[in-house]
N, C-alpha and C positions, 0 to 999 in steps of 0.2 A: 559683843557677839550675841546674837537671836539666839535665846535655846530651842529647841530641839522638846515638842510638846508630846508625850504619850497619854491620852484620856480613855475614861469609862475601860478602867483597866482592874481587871484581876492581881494586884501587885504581892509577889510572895515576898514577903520578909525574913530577917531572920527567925522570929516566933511566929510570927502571925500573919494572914494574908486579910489585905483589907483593899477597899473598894477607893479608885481615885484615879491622881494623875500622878505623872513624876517626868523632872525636865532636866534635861544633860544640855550641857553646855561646856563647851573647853575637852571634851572628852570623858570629864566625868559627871554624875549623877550632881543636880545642884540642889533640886528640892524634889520632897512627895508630899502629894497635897490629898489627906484622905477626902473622899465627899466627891462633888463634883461642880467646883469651883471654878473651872476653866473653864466652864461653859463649851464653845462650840470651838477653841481655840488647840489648834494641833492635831496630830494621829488618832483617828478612833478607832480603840480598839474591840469595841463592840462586843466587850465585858471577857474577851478572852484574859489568858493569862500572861504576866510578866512576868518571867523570871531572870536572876542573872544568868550573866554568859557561862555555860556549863566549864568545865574543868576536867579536861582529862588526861589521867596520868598513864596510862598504861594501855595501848591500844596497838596492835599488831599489824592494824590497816595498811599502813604506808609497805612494811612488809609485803603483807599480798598483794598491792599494786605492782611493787617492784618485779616478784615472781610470782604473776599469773596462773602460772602451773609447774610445776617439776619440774626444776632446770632448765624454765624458759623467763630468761630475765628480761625487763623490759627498761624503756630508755626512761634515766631518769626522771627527767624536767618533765615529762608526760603523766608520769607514775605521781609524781608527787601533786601535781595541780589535779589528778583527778581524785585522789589521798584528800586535797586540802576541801575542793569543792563536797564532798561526801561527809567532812565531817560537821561544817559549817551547817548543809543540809540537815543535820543530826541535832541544830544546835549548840555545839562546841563552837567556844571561842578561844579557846587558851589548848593546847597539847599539847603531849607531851611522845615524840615520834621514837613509839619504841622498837630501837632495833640493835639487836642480837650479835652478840662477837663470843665467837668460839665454837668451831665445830671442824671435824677432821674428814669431813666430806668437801672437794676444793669444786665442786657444783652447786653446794648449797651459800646463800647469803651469807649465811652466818662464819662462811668457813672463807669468805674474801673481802675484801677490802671497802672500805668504807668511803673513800675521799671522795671519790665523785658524786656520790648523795650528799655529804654533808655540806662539799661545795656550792651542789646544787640549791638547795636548804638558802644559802645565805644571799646567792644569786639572786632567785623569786624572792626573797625578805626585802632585799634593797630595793627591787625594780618595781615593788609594790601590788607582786600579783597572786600573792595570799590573804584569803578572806581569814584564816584563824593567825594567831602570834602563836609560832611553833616552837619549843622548847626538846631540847634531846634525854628520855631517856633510856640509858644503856645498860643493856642485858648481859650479865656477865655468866659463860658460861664455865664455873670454875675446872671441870677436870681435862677442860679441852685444851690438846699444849698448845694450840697457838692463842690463846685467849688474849693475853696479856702481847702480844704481837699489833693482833685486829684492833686493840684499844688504841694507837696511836692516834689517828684522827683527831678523837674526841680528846688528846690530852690539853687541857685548858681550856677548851672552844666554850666562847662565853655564852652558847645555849646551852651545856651540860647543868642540866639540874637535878638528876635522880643519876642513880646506880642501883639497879637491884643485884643479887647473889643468887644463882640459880646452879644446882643442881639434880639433873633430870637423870642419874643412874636408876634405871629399873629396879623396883625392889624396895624403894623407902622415896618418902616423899610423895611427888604429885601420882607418882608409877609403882604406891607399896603393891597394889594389886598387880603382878605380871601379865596374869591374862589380860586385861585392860589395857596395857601396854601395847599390849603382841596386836591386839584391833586399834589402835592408834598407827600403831609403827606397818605393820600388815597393807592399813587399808590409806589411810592419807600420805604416807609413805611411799607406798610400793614395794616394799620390804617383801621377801620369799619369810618363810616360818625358817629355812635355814638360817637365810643372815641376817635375821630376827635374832635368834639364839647364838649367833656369835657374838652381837654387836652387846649383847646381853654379857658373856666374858667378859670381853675386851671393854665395857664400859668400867668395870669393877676395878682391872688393871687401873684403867686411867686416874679414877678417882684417888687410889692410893696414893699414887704417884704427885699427881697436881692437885689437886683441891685444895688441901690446906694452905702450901704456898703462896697461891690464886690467890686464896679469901685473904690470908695477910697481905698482900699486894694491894688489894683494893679497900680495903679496910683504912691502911696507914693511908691511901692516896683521899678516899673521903676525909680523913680527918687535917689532911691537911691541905687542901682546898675549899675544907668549907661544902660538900655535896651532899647533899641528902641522901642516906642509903636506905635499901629495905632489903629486906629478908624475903623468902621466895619460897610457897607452899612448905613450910612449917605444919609438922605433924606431932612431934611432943614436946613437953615442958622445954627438955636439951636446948633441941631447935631453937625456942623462942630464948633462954637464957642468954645462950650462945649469942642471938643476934643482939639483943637487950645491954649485954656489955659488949659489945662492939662499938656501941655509938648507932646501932640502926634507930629509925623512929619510926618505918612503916614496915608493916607485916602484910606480906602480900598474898594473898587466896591460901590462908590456913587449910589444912584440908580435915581437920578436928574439933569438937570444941574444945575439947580439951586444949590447945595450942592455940584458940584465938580468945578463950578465956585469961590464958596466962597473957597473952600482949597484952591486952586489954588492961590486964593487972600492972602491967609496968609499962602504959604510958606507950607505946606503940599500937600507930592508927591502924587498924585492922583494912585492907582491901580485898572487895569481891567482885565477881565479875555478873556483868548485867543479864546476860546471857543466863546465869544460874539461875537467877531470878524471875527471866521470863518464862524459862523453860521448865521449873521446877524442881529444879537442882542439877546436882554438875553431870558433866560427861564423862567424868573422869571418875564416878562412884563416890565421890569424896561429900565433905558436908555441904549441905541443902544453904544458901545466902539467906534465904529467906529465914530458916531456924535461927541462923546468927541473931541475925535481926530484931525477933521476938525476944531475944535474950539481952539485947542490949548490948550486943558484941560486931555489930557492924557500924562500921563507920564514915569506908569512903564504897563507891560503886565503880570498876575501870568498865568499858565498854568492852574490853578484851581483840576479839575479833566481829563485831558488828556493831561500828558504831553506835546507831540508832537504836540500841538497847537499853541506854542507858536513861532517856525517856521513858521509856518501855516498860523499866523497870522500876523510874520512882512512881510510873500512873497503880502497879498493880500493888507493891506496899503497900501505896495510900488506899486503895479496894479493897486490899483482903483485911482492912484494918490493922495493919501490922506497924504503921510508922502514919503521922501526918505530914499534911503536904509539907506545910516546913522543915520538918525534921529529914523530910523525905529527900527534897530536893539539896538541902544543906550536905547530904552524900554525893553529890554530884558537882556540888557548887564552891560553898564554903571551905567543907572539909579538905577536899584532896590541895586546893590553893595553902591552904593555911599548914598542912601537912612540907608543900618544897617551900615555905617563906615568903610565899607571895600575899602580903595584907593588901594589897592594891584592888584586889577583885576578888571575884565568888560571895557576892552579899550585893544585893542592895539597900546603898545606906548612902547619904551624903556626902560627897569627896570621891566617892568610889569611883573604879573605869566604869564607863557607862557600855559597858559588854552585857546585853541584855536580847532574850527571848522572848518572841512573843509567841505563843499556842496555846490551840482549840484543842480543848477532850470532846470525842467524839461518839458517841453510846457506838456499839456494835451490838449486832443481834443475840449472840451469846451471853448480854449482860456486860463483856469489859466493857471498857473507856479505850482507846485509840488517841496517843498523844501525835499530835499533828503539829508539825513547825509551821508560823505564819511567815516568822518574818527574824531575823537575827544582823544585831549592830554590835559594832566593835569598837568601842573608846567613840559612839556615838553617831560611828559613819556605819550606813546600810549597808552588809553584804551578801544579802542576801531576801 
């Protein structure tokens, strides 16, 4: 088999990024050749950069395709190819489609059934019309009763590779700030401030009621299929203890340092959203990614809800001097792969899937960089 030549390339490694070629063959990575030894032979990349195929574990996207607006859903085989083409664009080669089960609104996604997306899901997989290899994961909404209902879908489906634990009662967690709350639920909602302030009761009922149940339900069900869980906006030591002897390993957008200090202490990879980073920290009042960061308490970057953030957000780390490009990119790459078990990718290295980036930084007038995707291959074939 001819490999497959990428020259006069930027290639980011895992330490260090050095100047050359690197040649995929069979689907994975065969050699990197620093220097420029290949003379005129293969892809010139005309010293932009190569990185691996990004990794994304937590991205709401596919969500908003599905429900374009407030309880207008849309078809899915549509939703999702325009989902898969966007993130590709982003450079994402690996996702991870997260979407949501439990909610007691039968308008919202989250509060109905699942089958026909995930059907869909495996539909486009086989017929070959997805540019990323799409993996599921699933958003457990613990106080909501039909939670553990909406999971059936997902029970065994051998793309289930994460489970997070989410609880969103106002009042503690991603929502200790209520007011913050009340302009979330208010404005992207459509929520009145009346039934704002009911849903605010009747959440607290709920949690009483089901959450702990919930979380031993999916707790015992990760450990015994083998799934990767994570904990979900962790705000004190409890939180992370709690999820720490559970068997979780990833701690998802701590909203303290105090609470992504303690992951960090025990061995749970810390996730922040890109978005925080670009923008200078969260919407939600909670802690700045970027702080984590400088602390040495970040680990993995989700794109959240705008893919193309996640780019975005390792150009400006590596600017403000807060992380190098390797170390930078390895949040995007390495890390969140090696977080669900996937050793096969996230790194360029010999053997690897040859799921690789190419982009141009681009000065802007303000002084940033502007990461620009050229070009993105998946196990070696173009899709982009």
């Amino acid at each position: 088999m001819t490999p497959t030549v990428f020259r006069n390339a930027r290639i980011v490694l895992g330490d260090e990024v050095v100047e050359g070629s690197l040649a995929a063959a069979g689907g994975t990575i065969a050699s990197i050749d620093p220097g420029h030894r290949q003379g005129h032979v293969g892809l010139d990349l005309e010293g932009d950069y190569l990185l691996p195929g990004l990794v994304e574990i937590h991205t709401d996207n596919f969500e908003r395709h599905l429900m374009p607006r407030p309880k207008v859903q849309w078809a899915e085989m549509p939703a999702l190819l325009a989902h898969d083409a966007e993130v590709a664009a982003a450079g994402i080669t690996t996702v991870f489609d997260a979407l949501g089960v439990g909610d007691a609104d039968p308008d919202s996604l989250r509060g109905s059934t699942w089958h026909g997306v995930v059907d869909t899901i495996d539909t486009c997989a086989r017929e070959g019309l997805l540019r990323a290899d799409h993996h599921l994961h699933v958003r457990c909404e613990l106080p909501a009763p039909n939670t553990i209902d909406l999971f059936e879908p997902f029970h065994g489906h051998h793309r289930l590779s994460l489970i997070s634990l989410m609880d969103h009662t106002p009042g503690q967690r991603q929502w200790e700030n209520i007011d913050v709350a009340k302009v979330y639920y208010t404005g992207k909602k459509g929520w009145s401030l009346e039934k704002f302030l009911r849903q605010v009761e009747h959440a607290a009922e709920l949690q009483a009621r089901y959450a702990d149940p919930h979380r031993q339900y999916f707790v015992d069900y990760c450990r015994a299929h083998g799934i990767a869980m994570a904990s979900h906006d962790d705000t004190t030591l409890a939180h992370v203890e709690q999820a720490h002897a559970e068997g979780a390993s990833v701690s998802e957008f701590p909203t303290t340092v105090v609470a992504a200090r303690a992951a960090h202490e025990r061995g749970l990879l810390t996730v922040m959203g890109g978005p925080n980073v670009v923008r200078g920290g969260s919407h939600s009042g909670n802690v700045a990614a970027a702080e984590l960061a400088r602390q040495g308490l970040l680990d993995i970057l989700s794109s959240d809800y705008v893919p193309g953030s996640l780019l975005s957000a390792v150009v400006r780390l590596v600017d403000d001097g807060i992380l190098d490009m390797p170390t930078a990119v390895s949040t995007v790459t390495r890390n969140p792969a090696q977080a669900c078990g996937m050793d096969d990718r996230g790194e360029i290295a010999p053997g690897k899937r040859a799921d690789l980036v190419r982009v141009k930084l681009v000065d802007l007038p303000d002084g940033r960089r502007q990461a620009v995707v050229r070009g993105v291959w998946r196990e070696g074939e173009r899709v982009l």
